[in-house]
DRENPA-3360 file (N, C-alpha, C; in nm, 2 decimals, always signed):
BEGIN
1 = XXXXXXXX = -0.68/-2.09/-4.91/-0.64/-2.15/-4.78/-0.76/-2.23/-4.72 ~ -0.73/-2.35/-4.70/-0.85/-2.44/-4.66/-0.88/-2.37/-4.47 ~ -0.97/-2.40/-4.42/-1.05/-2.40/-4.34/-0.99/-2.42/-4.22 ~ -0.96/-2.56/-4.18/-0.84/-2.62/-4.13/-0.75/-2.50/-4.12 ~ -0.63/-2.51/-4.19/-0.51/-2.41/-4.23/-0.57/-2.25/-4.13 ~ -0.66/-2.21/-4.18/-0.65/-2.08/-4.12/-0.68/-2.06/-4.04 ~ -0.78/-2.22/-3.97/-0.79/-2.22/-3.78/-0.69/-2.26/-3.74 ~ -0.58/-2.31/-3.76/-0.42/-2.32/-3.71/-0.34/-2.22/-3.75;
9 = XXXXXXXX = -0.35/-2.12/-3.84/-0.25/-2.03/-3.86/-0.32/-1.85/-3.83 ~ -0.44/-1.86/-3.80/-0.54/-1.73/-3.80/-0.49/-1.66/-3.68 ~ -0.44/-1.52/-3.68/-0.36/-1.48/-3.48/-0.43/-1.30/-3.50 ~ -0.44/-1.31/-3.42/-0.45/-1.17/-3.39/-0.29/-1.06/-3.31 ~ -0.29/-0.98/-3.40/-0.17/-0.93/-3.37/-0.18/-0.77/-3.29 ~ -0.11/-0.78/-3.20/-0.04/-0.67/-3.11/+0.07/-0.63/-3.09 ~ +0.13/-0.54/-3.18/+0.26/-0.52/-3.18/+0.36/-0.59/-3.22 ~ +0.42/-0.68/-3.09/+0.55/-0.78/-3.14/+0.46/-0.91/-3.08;
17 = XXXXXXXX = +0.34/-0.90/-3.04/+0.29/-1.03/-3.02/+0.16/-1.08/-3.07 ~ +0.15/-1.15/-3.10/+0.01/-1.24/-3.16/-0.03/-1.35/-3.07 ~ -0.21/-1.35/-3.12/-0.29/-1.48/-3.05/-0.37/-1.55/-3.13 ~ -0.30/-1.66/-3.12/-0.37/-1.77/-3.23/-0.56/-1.75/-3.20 ~ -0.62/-1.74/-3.28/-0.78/-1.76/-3.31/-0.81/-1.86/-3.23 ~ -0.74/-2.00/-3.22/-0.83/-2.09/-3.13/-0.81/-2.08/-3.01 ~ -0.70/-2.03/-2.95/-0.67/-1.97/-2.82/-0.78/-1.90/-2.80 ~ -0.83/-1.80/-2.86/-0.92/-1.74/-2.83/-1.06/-1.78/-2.80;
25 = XXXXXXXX = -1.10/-1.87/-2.93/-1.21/-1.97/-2.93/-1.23/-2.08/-2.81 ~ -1.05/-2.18/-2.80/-1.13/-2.25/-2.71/-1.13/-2.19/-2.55 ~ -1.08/-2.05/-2.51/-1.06/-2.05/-2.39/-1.23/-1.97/-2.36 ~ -1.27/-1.94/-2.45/-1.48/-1.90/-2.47/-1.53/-1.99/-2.47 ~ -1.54/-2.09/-2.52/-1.62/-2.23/-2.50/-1.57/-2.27/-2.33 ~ -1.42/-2.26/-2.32/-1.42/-2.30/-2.19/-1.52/-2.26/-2.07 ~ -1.50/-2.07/-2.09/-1.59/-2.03/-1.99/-1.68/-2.04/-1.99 ~ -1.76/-2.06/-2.12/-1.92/-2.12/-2.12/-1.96/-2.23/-2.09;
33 = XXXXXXXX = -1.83/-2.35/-2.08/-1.83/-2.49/-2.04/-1.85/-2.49/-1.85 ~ -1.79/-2.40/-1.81/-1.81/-2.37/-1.67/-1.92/-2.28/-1.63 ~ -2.00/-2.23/-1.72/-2.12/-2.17/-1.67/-2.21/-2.24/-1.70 ~ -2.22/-2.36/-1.79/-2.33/-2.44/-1.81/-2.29/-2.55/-1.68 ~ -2.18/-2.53/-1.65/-2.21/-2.67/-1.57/-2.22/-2.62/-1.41 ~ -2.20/-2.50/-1.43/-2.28/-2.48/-1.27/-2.47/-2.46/-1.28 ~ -2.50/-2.45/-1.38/-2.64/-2.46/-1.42/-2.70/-2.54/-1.44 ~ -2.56/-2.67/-1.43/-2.57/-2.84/-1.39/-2.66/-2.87/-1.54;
41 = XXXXXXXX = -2.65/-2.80/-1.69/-2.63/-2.85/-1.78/-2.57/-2.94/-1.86 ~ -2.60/-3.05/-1.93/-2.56/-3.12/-1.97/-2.50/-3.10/-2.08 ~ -2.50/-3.00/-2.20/-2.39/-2.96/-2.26/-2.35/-2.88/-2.22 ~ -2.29/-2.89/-2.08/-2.15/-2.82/-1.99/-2.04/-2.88/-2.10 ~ -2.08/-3.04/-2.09/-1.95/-3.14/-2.13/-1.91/-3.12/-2.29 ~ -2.03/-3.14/-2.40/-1.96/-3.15/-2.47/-1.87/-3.00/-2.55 ~ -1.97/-2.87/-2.48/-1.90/-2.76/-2.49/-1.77/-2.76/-2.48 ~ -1.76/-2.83/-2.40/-1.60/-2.81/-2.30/-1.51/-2.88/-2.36;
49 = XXXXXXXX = -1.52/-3.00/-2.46/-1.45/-3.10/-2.51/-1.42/-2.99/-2.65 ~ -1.52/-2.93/-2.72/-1.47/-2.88/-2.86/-1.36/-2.77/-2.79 ~ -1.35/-2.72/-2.68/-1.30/-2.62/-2.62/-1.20/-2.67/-2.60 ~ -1.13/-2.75/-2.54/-1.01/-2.81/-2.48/-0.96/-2.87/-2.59 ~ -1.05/-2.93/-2.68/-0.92/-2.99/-2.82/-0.88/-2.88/-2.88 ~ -0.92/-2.78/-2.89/-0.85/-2.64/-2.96/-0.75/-2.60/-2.90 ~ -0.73/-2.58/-2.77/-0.65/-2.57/-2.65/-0.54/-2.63/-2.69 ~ -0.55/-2.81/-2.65/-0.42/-2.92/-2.70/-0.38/-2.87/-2.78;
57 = XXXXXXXX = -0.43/-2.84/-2.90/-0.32/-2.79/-3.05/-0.26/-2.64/-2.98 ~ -0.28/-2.54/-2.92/-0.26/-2.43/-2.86/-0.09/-2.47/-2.80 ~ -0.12/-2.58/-2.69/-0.04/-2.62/-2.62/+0.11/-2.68/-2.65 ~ +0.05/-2.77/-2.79/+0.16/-2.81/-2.85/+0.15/-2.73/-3.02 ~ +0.20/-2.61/-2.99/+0.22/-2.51/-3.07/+0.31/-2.55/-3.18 ~ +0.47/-2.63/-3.17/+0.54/-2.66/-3.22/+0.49/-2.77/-3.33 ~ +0.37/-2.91/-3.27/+0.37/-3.00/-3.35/+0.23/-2.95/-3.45 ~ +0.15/-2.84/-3.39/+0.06/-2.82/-3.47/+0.06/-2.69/-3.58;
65 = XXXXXXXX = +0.20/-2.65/-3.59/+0.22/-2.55/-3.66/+0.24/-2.58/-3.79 ~ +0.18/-2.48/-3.92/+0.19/-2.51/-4.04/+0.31/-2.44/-4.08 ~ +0.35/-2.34/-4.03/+0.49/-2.29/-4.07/+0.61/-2.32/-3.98 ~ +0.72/-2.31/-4.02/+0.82/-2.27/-3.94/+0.84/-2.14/-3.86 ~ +0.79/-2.16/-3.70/+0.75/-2.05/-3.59/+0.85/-2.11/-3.52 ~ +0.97/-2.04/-3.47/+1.03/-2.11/-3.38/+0.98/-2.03/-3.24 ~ +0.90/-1.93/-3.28/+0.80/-1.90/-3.16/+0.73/-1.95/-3.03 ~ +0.68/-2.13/-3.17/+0.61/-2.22/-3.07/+0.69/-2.28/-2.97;
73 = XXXXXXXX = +0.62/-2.26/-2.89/+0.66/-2.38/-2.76/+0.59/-2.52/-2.71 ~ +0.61/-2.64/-2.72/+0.50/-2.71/-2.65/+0.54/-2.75/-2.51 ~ +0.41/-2.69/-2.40/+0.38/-2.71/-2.28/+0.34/-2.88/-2.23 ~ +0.38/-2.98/-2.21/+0.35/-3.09/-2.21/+0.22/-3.14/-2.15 ~ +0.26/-3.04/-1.97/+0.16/-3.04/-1.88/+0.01/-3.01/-1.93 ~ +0.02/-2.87/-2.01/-0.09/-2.82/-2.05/-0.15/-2.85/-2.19 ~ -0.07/-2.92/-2.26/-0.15/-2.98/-2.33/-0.19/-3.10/-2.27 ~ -0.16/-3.19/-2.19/-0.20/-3.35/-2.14/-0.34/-3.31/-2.08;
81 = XXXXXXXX = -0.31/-3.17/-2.01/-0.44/-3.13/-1.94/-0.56/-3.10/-1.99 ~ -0.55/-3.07/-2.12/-0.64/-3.04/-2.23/-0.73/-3.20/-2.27 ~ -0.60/-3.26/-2.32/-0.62/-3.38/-2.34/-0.74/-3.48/-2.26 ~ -0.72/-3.47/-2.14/-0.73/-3.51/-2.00/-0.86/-3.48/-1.96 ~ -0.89/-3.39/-1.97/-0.97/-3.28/-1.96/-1.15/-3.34/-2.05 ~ -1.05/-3.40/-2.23/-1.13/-3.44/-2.31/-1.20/-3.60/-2.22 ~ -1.14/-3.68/-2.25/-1.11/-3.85/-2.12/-1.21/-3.81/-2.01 ~ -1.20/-3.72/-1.92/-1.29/-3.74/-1.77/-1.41/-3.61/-1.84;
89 = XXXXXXXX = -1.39/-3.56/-1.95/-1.55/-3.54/-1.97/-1.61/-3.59/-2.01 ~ -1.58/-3.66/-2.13/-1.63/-3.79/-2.17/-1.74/-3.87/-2.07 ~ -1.65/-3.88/-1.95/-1.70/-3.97/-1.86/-1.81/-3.91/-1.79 ~ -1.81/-3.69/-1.73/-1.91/-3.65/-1.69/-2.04/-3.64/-1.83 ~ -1.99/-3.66/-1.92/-2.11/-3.64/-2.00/-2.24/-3.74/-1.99 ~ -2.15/-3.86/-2.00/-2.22/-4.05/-2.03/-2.31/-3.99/-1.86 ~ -2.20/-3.97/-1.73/-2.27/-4.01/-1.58/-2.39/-3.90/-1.57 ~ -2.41/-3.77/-1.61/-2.50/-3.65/-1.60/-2.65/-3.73/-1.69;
97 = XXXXXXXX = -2.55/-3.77/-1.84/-2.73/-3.83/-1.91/-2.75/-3.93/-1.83 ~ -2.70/-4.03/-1.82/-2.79/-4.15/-1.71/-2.86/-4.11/-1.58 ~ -2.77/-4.00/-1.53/-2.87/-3.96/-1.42/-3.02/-3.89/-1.49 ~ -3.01/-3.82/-1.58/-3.11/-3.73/-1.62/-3.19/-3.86/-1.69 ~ -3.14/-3.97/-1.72/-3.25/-4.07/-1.83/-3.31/-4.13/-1.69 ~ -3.27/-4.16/-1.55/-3.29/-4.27/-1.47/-3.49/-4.15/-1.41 ~ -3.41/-4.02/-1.37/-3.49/-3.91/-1.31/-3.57/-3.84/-1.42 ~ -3.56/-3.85/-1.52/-3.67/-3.77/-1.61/-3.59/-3.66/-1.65;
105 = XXXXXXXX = -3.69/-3.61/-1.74/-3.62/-3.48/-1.79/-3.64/-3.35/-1.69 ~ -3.73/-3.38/-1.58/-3.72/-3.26/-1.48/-3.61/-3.27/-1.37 ~ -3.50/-3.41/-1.37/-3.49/-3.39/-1.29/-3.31/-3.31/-1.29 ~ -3.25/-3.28/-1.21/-3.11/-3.24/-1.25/-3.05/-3.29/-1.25 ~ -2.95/-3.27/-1.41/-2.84/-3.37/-1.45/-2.72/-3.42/-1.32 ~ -2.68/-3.37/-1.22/-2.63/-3.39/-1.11/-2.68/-3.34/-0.96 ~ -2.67/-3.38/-0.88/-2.71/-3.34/-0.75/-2.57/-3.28/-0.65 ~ -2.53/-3.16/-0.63/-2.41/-3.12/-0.54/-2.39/-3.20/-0.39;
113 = XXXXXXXX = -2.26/-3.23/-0.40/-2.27/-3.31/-0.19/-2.10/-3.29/-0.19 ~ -2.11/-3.30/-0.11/-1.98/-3.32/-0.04/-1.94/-3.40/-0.03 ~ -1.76/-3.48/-0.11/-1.76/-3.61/-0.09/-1.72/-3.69/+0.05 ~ -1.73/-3.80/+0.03/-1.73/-3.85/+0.20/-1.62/-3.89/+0.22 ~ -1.60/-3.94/+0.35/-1.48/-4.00/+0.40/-1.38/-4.02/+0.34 ~ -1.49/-4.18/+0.30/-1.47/-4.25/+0.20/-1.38/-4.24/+0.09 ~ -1.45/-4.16/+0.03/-1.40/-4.15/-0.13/-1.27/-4.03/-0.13 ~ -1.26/-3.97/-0.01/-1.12/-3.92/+0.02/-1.02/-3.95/+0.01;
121 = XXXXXXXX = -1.07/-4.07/+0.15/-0.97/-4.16/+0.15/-0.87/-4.25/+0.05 ~ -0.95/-4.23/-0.08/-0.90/-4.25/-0.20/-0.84/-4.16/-0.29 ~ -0.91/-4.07/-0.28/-0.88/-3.96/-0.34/-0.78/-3.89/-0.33 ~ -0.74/-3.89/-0.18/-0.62/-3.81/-0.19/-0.49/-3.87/-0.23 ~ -0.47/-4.01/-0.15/-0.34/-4.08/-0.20/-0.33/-4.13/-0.36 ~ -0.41/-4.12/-0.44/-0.48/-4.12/-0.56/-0.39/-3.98/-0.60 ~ -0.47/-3.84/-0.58/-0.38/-3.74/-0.62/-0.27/-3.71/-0.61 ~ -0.22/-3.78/-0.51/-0.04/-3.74/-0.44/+0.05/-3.86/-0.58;
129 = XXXXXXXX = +0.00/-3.98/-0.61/+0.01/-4.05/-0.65/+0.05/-3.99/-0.84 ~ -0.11/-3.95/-0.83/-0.11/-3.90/-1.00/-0.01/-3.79/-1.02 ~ +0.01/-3.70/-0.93/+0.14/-3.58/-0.90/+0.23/-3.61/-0.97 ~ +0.28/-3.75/-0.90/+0.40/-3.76/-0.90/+0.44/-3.82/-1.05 ~ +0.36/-3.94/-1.05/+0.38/-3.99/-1.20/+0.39/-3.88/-1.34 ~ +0.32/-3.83/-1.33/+0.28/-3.69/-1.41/+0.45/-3.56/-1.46 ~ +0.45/-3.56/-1.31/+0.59/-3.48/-1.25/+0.72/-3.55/-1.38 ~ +0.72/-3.72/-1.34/+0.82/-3.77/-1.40/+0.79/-3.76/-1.53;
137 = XXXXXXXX = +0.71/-3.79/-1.57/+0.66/-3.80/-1.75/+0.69/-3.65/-1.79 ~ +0.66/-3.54/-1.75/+0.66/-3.41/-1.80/+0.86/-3.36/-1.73 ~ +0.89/-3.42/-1.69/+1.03/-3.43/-1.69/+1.14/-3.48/-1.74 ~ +1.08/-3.62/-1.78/+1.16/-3.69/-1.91/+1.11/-3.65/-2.05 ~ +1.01/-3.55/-2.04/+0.99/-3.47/-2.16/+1.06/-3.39/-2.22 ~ +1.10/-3.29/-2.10/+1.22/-3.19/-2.13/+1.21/-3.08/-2.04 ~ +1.08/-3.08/-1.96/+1.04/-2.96/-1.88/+1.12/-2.97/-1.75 ~ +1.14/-2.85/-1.73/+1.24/-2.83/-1.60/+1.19/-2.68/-1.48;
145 = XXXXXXXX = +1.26/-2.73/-1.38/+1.24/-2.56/-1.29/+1.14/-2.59/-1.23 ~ +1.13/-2.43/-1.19/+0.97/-2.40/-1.15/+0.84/-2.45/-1.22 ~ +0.86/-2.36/-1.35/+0.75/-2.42/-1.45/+0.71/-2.59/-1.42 ~ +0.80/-2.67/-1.40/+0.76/-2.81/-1.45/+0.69/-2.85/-1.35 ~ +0.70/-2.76/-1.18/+0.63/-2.79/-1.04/+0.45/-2.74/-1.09 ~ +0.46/-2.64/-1.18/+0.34/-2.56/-1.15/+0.29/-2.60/-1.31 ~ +0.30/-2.68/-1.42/+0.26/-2.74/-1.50/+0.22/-2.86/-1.47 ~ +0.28/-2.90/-1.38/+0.23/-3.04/-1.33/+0.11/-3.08/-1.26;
153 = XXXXXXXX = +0.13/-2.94/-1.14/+0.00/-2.92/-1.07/-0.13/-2.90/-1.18 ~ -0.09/-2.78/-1.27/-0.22/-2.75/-1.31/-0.26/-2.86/-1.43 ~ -0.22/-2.96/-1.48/-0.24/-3.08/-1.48/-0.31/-3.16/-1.39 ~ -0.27/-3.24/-1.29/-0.36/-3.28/-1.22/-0.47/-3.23/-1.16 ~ -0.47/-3.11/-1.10/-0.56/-3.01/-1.00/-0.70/-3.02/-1.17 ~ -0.63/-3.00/-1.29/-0.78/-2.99/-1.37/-0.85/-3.14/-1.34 ~ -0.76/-3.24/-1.39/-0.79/-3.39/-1.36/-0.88/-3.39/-1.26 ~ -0.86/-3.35/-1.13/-0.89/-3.37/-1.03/-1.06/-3.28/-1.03;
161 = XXXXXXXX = -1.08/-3.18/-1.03/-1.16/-3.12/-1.08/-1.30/-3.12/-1.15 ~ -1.23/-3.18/-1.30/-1.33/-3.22/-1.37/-1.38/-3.40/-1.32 ~ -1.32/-3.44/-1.24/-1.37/-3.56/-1.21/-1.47/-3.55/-1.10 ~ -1.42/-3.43/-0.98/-1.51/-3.36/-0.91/-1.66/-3.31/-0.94 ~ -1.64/-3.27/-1.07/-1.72/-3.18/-1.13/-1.85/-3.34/-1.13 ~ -1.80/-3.41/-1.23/-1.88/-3.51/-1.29/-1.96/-3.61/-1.20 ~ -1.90/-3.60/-1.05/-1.91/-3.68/-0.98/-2.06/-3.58/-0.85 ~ -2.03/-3.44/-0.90/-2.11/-3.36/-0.81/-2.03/-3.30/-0.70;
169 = XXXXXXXX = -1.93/-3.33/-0.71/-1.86/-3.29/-0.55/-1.87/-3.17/-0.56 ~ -1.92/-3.09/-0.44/-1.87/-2.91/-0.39/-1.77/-2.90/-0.38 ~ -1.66/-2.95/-0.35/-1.57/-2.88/-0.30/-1.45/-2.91/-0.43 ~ -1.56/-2.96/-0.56/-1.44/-2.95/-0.69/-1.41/-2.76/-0.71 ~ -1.53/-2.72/-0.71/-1.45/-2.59/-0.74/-1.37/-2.53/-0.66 ~ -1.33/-2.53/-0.55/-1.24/-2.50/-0.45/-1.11/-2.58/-0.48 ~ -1.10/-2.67/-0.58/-0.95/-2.72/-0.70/-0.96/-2.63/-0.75 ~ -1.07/-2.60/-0.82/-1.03/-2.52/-0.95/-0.98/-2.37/-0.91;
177 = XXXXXXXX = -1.00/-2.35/-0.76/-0.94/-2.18/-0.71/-0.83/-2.22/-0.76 ~ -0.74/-2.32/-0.68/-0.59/-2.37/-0.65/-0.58/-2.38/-0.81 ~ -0.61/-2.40/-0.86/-0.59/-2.42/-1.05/-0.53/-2.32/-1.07 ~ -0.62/-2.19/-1.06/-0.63/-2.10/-1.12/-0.52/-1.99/-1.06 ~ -0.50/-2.03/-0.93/-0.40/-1.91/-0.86/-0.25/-1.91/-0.87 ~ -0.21/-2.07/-0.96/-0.10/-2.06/-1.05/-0.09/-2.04/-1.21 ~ -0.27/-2.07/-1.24/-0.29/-2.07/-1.39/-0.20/-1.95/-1.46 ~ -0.27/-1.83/-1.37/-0.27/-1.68/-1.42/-0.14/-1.68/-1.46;
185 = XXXXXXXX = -0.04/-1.67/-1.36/+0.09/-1.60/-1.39/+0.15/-1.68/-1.54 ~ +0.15/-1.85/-1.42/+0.18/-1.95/-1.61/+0.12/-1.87/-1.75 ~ +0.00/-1.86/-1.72/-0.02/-1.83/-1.85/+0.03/-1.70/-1.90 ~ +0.01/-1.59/-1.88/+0.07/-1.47/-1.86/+0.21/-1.45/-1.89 ~ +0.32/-1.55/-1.80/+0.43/-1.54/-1.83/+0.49/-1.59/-1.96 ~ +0.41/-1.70/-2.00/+0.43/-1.73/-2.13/+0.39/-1.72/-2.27 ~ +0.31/-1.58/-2.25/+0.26/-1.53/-2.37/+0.14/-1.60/-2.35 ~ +0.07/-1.68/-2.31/-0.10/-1.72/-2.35/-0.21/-1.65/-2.30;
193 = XXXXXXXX = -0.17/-1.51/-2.35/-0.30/-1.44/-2.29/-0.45/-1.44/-2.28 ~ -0.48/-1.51/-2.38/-0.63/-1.52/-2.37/-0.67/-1.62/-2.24 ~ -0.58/-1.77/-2.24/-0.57/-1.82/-2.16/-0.55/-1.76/-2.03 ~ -0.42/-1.71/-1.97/-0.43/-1.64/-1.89/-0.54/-1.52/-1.81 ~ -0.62/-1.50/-1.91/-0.73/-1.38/-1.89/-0.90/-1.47/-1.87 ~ -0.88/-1.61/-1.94/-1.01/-1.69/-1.87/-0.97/-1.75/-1.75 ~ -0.84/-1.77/-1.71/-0.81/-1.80/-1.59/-0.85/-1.70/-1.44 ~ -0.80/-1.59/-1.52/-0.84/-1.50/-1.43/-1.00/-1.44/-1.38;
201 = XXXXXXXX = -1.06/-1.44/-1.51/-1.19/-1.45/-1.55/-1.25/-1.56/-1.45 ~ -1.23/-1.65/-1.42/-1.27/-1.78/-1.40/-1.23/-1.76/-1.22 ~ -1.17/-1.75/-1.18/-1.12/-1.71/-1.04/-1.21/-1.69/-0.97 ~ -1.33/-1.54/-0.96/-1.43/-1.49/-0.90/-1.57/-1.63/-0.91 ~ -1.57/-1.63/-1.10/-1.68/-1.73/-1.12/-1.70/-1.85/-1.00 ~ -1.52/-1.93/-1.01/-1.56/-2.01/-0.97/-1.62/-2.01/-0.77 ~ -1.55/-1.92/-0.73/-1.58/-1.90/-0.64/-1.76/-1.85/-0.62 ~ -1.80/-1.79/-0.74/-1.97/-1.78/-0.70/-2.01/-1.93/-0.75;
209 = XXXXXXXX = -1.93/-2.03/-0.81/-2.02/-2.16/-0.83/-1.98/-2.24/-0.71 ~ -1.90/-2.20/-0.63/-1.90/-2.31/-0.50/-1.99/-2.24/-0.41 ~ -2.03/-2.10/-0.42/-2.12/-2.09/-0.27/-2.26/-2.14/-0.37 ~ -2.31/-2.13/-0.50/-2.40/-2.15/-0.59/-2.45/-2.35/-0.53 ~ -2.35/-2.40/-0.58/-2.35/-2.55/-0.55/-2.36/-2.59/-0.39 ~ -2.25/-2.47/-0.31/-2.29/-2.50/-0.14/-2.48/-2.48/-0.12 ~ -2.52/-2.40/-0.18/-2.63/-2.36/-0.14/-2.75/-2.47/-0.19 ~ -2.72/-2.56/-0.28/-2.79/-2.61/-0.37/-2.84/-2.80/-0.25;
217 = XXXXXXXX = -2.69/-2.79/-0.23/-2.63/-2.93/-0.13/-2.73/-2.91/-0.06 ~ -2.71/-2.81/+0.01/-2.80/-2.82/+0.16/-2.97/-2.79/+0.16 ~ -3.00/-2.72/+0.03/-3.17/-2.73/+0.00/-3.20/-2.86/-0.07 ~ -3.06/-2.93/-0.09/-3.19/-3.05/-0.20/-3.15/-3.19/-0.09 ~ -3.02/-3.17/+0.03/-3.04/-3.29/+0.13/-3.02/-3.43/+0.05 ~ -2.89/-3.43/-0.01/-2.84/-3.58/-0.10/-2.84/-3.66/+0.00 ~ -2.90/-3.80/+0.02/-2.89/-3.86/+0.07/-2.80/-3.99/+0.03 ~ -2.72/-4.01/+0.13/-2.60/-4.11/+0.03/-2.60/-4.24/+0.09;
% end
């Protein structure tokens, strides 16, 4: 069995249920991708990329399966989000080194602030916007119900987040509560436990990286 093969087919089994190996894998890089980057680390990002493409295959269980599992399910939302996830870290990785090349190597790869008016102003009809498009695409997928309201969210709310993140804003992790306080059940209800248990995992964290980053804003005085 090639290498490949047995990180798509490798599960850990409990009873009548199993967990794929990279579920497990990428939802540990994840949480280590969120402790490096409240440490305002710059391999926050690429951690978090090897972590989220393990995830997408996770997500679309059906198209990355080597056997016949009629087990798998693919989540559209949550895989796009993974995907998504890869795209705007990409982008915090490139904006964290240019700040760290412009400031030296002492200085820190981002600076925390609050974003302004401004960029609200954008931001939000921007999010209401991304919602909705998102909503329809993961509808003419096949997703329906509740689920397809609270797949959709946790799709954009990560979008939203990790753009947060890259950009320095405080109040990204205060998304990621709202992420997480539908993540759990989603995940949970649908068999993704490991996922479901970094979600949960991640809950408290994030909440010590927003008073962590509140605290950081107001001793280092961003001037904008």
């Amino acid at each position: 069995m090639s290498m490949l093969k047995w990180l798509f087919e490798a599960q850990i089994h409990f009873g009548s249920k199993s967990i794929a190996w990279r579920e497990i894998i990428g939802g540990t890089l994840g949480l280590t991708s969120a402790v490096l980057g409240m440490r305002r680390k710059i391999s926050a990002w690429p951690v978090g990329i090897i972590g989220d493409a393990l995830l997408f295959t996770v997500f679309l269980g059906a198209v990355f399966s080597f056997g016949d599992n009629k087990e798998h399910a693919n989540f559209y939302g949550q895989a796009g989000r993974n995907l998504l996830l890869i795209v705007v870290s990409v982008y915090g990785w490139v904006k964290w080194n240019a700040t760290r090349n412009q400031g030296g190597s002492q200085k820190p790869a981002v600076q925390p602030r609050w974003s302004t008016t401004k960029e609200r102003t954008i931001l939000i009809p921007g999010v209401v916007f991304f919602y909705l498009i998102a909503y329809q695409i993961f509808k003419a997928l096949g997703e329906s119900g509740t689920w397809l309201l609270v797949d959709t969210w946790i799709f954009t709310g990560t979008a939203l987040a990790t753009f947060g993140m890259s950009r320095g804003y405080v109040e990204f992790w205060l998304v990621w509560v709202a992420v997480d306080l539908v993540g759990v059940p989603f995940a949970f209800k649908n068999g993704y436990y490991p996922t479901g248990t970094l979600y949960a995992i991640y809950l408290p964290f994030v909440l010590w990286g927003f008073i962590s980053w509140l605290k950081i804003s107001k001793r280092e005085q961003v001037t904008l």
